[in-house]
Phi, psi and omega in degrees: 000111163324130151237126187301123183247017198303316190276007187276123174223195164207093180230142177259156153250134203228104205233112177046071170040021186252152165267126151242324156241115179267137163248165189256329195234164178282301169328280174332313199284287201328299149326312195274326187306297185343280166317310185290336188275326173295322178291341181221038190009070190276119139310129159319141168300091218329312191290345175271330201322312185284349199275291184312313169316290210314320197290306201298002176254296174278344159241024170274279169108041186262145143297151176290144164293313195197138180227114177286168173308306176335261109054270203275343166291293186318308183328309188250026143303308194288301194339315161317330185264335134319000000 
């Protein structure tokens, strides 16, 4: 039996050069990018901001704090394209 392995990865989370989580998957590290910005009440990087909103509402399943025009247009551009 074959095993998918598209997701076998090794990522650190790396906070003032210390590791603080080694992960196995790109899902996991995403979660934790995610979690660590809640946790530690981090800003999304500006260029990201909206990539990050997008997970955290649709593959999260977190509400949004406040959703801009910006924000509710991109959505539903991609969404279209879908």
């Amino acid at each position: 039996m074959a095993t998918d392995t598209s997701d076998d990865a090794q990522v650190f989370l790396v906070i003032d050069n210390e590791v603080i989580i080694e992960m196995n998957s790109y899902r996991e590290a995403m979660f934790s990018v995610v979690a660590a910005h809640h946790v530690f009440n981090i800003e999304y990087p500006k260029s990201l901001k909206m990539c990050f909103k997008f997970l955290e509402e649709y593959v999260f399943g977190m509400a949004p704090s406040k959703k801009t025009i910006t924000y509710s247009t991109g959505v539903r551009v991609l969404m279209s394209k879908m």
